[in-house]
C-alpha positions in Angstrom: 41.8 108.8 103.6 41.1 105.2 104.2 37.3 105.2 103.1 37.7 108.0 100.7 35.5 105.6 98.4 32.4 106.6 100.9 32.5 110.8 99.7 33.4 110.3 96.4 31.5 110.2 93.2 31.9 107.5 90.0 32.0 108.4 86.9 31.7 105.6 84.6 33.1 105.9 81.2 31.9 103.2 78.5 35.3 103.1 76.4 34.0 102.0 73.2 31.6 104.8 73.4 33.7 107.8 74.7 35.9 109.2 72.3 37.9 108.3 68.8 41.1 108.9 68.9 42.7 106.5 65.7 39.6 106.4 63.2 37.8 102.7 64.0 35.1 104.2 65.1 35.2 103.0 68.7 36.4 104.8 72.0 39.5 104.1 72.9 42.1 105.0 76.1 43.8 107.9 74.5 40.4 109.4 74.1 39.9 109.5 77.9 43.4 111.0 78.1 42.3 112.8 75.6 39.4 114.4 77.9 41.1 114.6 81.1 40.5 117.9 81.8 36.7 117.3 80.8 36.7 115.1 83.3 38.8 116.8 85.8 36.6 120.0 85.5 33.4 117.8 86.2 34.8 117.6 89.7 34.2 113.4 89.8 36.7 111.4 92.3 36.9 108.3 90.6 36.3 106.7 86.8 35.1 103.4 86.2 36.2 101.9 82.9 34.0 99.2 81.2 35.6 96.0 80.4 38.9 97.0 77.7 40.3 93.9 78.1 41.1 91.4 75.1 37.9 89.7 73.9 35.8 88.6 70.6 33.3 91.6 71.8 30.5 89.4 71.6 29.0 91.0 74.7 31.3 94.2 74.2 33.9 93.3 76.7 31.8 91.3 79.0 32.9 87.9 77.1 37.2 88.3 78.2 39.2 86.0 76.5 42.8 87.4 78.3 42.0 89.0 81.2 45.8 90.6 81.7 46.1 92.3 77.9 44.2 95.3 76.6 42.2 94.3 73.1 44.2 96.2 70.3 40.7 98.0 69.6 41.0 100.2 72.6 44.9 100.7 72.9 48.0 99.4 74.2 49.4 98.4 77.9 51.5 101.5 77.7 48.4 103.7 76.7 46.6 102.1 79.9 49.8 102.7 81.8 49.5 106.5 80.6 46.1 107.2 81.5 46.6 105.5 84.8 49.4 108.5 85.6 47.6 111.1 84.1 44.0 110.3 86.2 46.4 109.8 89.2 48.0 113.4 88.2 44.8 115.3 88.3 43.8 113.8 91.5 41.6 110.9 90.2 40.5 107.5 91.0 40.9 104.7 89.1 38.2 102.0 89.0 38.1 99.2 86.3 35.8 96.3 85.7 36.5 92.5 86.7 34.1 89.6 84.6 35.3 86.8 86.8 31.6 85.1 86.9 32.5 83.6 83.3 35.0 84.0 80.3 34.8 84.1 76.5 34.7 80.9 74.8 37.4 81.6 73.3 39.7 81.9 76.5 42.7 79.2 76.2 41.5 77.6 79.7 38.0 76.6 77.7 39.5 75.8 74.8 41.4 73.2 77.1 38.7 72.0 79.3 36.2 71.2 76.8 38.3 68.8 74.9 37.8 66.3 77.5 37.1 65.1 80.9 40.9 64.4 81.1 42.2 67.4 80.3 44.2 70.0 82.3 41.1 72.3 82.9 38.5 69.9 83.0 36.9 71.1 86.2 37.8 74.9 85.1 33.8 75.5 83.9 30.7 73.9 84.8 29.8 70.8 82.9 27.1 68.1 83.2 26.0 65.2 81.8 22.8 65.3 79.9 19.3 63.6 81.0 18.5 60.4 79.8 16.3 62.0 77.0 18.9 64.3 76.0 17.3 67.5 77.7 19.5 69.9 79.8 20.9 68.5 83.1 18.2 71.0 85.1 15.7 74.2 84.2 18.1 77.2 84.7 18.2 80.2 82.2 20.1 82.3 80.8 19.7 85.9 81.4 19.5 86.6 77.7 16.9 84.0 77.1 16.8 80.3 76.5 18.4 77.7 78.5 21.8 78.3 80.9 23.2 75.0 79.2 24.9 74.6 75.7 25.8 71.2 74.3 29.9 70.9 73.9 29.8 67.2 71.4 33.7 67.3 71.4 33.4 66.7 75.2 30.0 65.2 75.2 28.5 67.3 77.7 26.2 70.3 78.7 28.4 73.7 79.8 26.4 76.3 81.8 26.3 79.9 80.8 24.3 82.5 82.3 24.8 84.6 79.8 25.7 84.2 76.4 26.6 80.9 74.6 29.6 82.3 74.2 30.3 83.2 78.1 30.7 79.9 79.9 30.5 80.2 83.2 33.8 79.4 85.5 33.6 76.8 88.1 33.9 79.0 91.7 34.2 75.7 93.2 37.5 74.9 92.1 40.0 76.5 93.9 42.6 76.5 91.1 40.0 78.8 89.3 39.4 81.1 92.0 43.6 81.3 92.6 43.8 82.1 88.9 40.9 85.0 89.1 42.6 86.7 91.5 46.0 86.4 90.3 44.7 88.5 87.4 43.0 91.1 90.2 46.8 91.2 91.8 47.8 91.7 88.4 45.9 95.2 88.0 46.8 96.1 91.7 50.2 95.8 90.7 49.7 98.0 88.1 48.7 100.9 90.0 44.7 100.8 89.6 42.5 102.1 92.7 39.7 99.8 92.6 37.6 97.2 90.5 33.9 97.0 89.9 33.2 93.2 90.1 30.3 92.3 87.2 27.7 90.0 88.1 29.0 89.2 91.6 26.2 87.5 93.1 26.7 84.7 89.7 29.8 83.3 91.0 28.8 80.0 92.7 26.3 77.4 91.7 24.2 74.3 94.0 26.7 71.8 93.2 23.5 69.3 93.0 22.4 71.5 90.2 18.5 71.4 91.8 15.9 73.4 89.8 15.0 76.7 90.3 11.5 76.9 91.5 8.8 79.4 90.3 9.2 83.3 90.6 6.8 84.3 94.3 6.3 87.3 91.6 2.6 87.2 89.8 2.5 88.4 86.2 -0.4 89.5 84.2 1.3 88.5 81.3 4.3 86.5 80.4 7.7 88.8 80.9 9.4 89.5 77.8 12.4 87.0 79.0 11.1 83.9 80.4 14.4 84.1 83.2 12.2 85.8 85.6 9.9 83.6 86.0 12.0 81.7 87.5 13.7 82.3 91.7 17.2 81.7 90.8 17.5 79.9 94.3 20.2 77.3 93.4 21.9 78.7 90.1 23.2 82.2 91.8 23.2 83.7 95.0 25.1 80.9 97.0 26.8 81.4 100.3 30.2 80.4 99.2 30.6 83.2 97.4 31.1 85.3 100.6 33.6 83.3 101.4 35.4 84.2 98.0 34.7 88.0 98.6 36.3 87.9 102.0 39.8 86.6 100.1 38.8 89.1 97.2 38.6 91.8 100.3 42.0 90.4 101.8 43.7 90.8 98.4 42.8 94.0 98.2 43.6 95.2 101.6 47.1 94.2 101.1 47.0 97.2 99.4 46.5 100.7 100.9 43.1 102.4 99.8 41.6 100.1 97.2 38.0 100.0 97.0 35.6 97.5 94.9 31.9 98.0 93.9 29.9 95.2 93.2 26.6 94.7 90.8 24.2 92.8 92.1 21.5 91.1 89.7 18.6 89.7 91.6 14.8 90.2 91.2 13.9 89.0 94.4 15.8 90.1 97.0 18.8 92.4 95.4 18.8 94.6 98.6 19.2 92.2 101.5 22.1 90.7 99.2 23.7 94.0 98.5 23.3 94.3 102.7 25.3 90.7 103.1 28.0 91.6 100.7 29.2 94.6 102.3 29.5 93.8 105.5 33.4 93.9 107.4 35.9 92.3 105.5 33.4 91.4 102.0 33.2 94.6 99.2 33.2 97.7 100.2 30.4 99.0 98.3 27.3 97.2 96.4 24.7 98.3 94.0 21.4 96.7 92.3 18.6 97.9 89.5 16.3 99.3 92.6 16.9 102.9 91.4 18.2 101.8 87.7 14.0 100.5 86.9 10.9 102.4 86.1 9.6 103.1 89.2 10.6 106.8 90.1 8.5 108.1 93.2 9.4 109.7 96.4 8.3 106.8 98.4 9.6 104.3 96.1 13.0 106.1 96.7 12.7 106.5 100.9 11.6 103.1 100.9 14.9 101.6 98.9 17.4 103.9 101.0 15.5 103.0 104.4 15.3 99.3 103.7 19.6 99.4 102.9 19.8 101.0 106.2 17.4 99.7 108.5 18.4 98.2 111.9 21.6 100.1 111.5 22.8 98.0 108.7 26.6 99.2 108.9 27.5 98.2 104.5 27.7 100.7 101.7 25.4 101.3 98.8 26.4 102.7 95.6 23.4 104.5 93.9 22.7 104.9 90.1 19.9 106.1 87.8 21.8 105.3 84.8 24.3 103.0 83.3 25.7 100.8 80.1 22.7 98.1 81.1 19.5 100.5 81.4 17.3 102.7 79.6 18.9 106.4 80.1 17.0 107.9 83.4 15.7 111.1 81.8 14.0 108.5 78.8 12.9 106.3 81.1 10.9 108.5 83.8 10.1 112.1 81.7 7.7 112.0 78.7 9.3 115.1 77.8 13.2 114.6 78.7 13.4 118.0 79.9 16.4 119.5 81.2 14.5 120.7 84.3 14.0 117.1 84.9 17.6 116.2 84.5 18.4 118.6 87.1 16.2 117.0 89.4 17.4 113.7 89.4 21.3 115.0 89.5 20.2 116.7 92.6 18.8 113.7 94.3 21.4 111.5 93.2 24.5 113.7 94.7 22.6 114.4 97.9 21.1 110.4 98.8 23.4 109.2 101.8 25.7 106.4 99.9 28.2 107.1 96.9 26.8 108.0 93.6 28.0 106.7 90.1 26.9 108.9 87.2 27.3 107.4 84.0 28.8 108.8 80.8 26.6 111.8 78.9 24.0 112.0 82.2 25.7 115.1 82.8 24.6 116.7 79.6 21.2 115.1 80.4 21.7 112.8 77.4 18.3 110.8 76.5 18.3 107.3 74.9 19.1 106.7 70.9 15.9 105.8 69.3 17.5 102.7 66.7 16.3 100.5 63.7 16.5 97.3 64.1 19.7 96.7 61.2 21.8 98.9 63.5 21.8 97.0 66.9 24.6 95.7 68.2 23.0 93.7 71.7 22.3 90.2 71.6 19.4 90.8 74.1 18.1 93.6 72.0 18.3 91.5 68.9 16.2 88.7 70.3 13.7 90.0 72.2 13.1 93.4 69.5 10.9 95.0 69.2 9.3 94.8 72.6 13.2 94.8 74.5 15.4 96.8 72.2 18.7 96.0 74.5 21.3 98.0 75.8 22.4 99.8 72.5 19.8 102.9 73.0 22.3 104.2 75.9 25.2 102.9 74.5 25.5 105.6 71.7 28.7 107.6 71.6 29.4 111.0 73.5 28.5 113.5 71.9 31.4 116.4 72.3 30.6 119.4 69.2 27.2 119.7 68.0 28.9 120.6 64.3 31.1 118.4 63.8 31.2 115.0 62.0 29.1 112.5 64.2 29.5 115.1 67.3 33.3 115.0 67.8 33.4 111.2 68.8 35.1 110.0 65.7 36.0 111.0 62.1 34.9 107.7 60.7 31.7 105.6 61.0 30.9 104.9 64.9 30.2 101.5 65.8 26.8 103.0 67.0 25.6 105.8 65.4 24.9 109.3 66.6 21.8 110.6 65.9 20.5 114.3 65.9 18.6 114.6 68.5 21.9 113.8 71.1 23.8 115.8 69.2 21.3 118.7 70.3 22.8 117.7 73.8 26.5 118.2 72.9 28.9 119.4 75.4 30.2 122.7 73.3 26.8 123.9 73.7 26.6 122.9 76.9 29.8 124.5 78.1 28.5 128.1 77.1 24.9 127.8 78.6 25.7 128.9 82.2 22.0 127.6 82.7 23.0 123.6 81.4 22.4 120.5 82.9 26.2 120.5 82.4 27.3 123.6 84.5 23.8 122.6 87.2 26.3 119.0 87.3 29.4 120.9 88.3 28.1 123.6 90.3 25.8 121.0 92.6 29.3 118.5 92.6 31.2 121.2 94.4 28.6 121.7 96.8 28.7 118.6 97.6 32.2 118.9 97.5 32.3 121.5 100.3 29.7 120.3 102.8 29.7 117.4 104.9 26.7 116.9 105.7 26.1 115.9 102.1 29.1 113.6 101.6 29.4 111.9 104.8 26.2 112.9 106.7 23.2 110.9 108.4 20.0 110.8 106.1 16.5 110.8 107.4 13.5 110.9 105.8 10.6 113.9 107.2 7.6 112.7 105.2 6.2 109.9 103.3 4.3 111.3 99.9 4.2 110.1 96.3 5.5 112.9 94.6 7.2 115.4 97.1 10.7 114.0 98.7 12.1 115.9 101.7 15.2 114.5 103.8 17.8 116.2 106.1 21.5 115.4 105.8 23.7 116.4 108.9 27.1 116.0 109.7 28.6 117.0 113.4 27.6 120.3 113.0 26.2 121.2 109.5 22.5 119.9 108.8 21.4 120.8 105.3 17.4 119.9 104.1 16.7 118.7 100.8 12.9 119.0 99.0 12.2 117.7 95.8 8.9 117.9 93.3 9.2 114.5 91.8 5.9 116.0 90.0 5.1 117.7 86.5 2.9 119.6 88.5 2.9 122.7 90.9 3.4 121.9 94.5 3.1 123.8 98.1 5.1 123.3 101.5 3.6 125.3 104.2 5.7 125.8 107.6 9.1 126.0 106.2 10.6 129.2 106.4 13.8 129.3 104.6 15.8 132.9 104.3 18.0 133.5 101.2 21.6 133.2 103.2 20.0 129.4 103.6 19.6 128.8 100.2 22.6 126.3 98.8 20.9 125.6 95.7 17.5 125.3 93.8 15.8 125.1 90.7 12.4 126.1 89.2 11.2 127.5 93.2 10.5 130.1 95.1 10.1 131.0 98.2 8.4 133.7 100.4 5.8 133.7 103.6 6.7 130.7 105.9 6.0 128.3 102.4 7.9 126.7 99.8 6.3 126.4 96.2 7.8 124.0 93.8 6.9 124.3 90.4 7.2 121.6 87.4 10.3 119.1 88.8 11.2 122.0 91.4 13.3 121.7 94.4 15.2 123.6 97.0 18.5 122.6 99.3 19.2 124.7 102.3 21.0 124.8 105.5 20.4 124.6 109.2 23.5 124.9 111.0 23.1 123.3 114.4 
């Protein structure tokens, strides 16, 4: 199936974070081989790996110093080359990550360019002279705080990097450096993989007149945390030449049969209208952006996002998340209480919004953020900004397998995060036997999904606009199935909907009787109307 990518559902698997398999306390590839059936029974189409690629780790992967060798930390080429056949065994997708924005500073072609203006990779990375009084050549940031430019002194000149010191960024504008990105994509086609999620993809291209970025249109009551968005990052990302790189990174890919490529989209401005652009005909196939990754979790908040993706018959492809390796875990971030009742909620909304969902590791055993001291972050972002941003590391925690054994199965040695009792109350052994989990409630509701449709493939529209009460239809041809979720702690009542029990595909914490539906705490209800 050509756009198989459009019914299936992502499961994204943090390596590092997964499962031990040779003692160093970091996830490695033989502990997803390790859990294929796991992953198999969870009834997910595809995995998406995080970055396993050879790199100092000072962003955990995000910083890739060889972009065609697997860091010794996580494996071997042959142990990639055996998970590879046994996902593809058990039916599987195989997504991986691309960081073509930037590299480490340690990869070779940086090491080269900054020795001078002469040398062979000069124009490789983006480099500028300094003003007259020293200052930066402009007033970009860096995402992770500070200014976008570094001083090199053995080349005399400032290198951008939109990330981490350590991260310059590559020069798009160079055609040599976009040949050599996507020789390494071929590289991984070659190989057998399905697909690539493509980090940062709105960061490739800069204004070649490096023009500052003018003031955020956004009013604050008080300074943000990270001075970076106060800023519109007009002229330092978001530039039209990169849809012209992602129709030859679309081209690529269509040389071979049934890939498929996600992008992530960072903007605060206007992240949907760019996820729109991007996947268009011939650019990704599928996009996503923080929208439904934030802290704003209401039912209008959610009809609002999936109607402006889709208005005016927008033809691209979202991919929707509550969760992943750069957010606050969902359940954390919108329950006080991180009940499971509320986990269920959310899977159910997730797996039934028209678009493809991604769930990220340990949301399926409603896993709630790692509550960590200061002395055992790992984040750059979490260490400068704490305590008011603690970083990434809080979701970042390792998979927690058996509730009684040594740091919950994940490794017999000291994790490189470490796993705290309260996730280990959240293990998967005592998940497995609960037929009343968040675990079982993920693999029951992605088989439903599964089986109808109208809930992979179907239409989506919206019956009413209230804060706390979500209803939409789904329907396919000839299968229509309606959907009503309590996005509310409290007790709720839908008059004029008569549902009978043969209708009834699945709900939670609801019950229904006399031409009304009542809801209770996070409640819901998905039926069918055949046409």
């Amino acid at each position: 199936m050509s756009d198989w990518w459009k019914q299936a559902v992502i499961y994204q698997i943090y390596p590092r974070s997964y499962l031990d398999t040779n003692g160093n306390g970091i996830g490695d590839l033989r502990g997803i081989i390790k859990k294929i059936n796991y992953i198999s029974d969870l009834g997910v189409d595809a995995i998406w790996l995080s970055p396993f690629f050879v790199s100092p780790m000072k962003d955990m992967g995000y910083d890739v110093s060889n972009y065609n060798a697997i860091d010794p930390v996580f494996g071997t080429m042959e142990d990639f080359e055996e998970l590879l056949e046994v996902v593809h065994l058990n039916k599987i997708k195989l997504i991986i990550d691309q960081v073509l924005s930037h590299s480490s500073d340690q990869h070779e072609a940086f090491k080269n360019s900054k020795e001078s203006k002469e040398s062979e990779k000069s124009d490789w990375y983006v480099w500028a002279d300094a003003k007259e009084d020293g200052s930066p050549p402009n007033n970009w940031l860096s995402v992770f705080g500070g200014s976008a430019w570094e001083w090199e002194p053995l080349r005399g000149q400032y290198y951008l990097h939109n990330f981490l010191p350590s991260q310059p960024d590559f020069n798009f504008h160079n055609e040599e450096v976009q040949e050599f990105l996507l020789n390494s994509v071929k590289f991984w086609l070659e190989k057998g993989v399905d697909g690539f999620r493509l980090d940062t993809v709105n960061y490739y291209f800069h204004d070649q007149q490096l023009r500052d970025n003018p003031k955020s249109p956004k009013k604050f009551k008080r300074p943000p945390i990270n001075t970076y968005y106060l800023q519109d990052q007009v002229y330092s990302i978001n530039q039209l030449e990169n849809l012209e790189f992602l129709e030859k990174f679309r081209k690529l890919l269509d040389s071979f049969p049934q890939k498929t490529s996600v992008g992530e989209v960072g903007d605060s401005h206007r992240a949907i209208n760019i996820m729109k652009d991007y996947t268009q005909e011939s650019r990704l196939h599928m996009a996503y952006s923080f929208e439904l990754l934030g802290n704003q979790f209401s039912a209008s908040f959610i009809q609002r996002t999936l109607e402006e993706f889709y208005e005016d018959g927008n033809k691209g492809w979202p991919c929707w998340s509550f969760s992943n390796h750069d957010v606050k875990r969902h359940l954390s971030r919108w329950d006080i209480k991180e009940s499971q009742q509320f986990a269920k909620l959310t899977c159910a909304i997730l797996l039934t919004l028209k678009g493809t969902p991604c769930l990220y590791q340990g949301e399926e055993i409603g896993q709630t953020e790692t509550i960590l001291e200061f002395e055992e972050l790992t984040d750059p972002p979490g260490i400068r900004f704490w305590p008011e941003n603690k970083g990434r590391d809080g979701c970042r925690t390792p998979m927690t397998w058996n509730q009684d054994d040594i740091n919950a199965g994940f490794s017999h040695n000291l994790p490189w995060l470490p796993v705290k009792d309260k996730q280990k109350n959240n293990s998967v052994n005592l998940q497995e036997k609960d037929l009343e989990s968040v675990l079982n409630f993920y693999k029951e509701i992605l088989s439903l999904r599964k089986k109808r449709k109208d809930l992979n493939q179907g239409e989506i529209e919206f019956i009413d606009k209230k804060e706390d009460i979500l209803i939409y239809k789904r329907e396919y041809e000839g299968s229509k199935s309606v959907c009503i979720f309590n996005l509310n702690n409290e007790p709720c009542l839908i008059r004029d909907f008569e549902v009978e029990d043969d209708e009834i595909l699945i709900h939670s914490n609801v019950k229904c009787s006399d031409n009304q539906i009542e809801l209770n705490e996070y409640g819901f209800i998905i039926f069918s109307r055949d046409l």
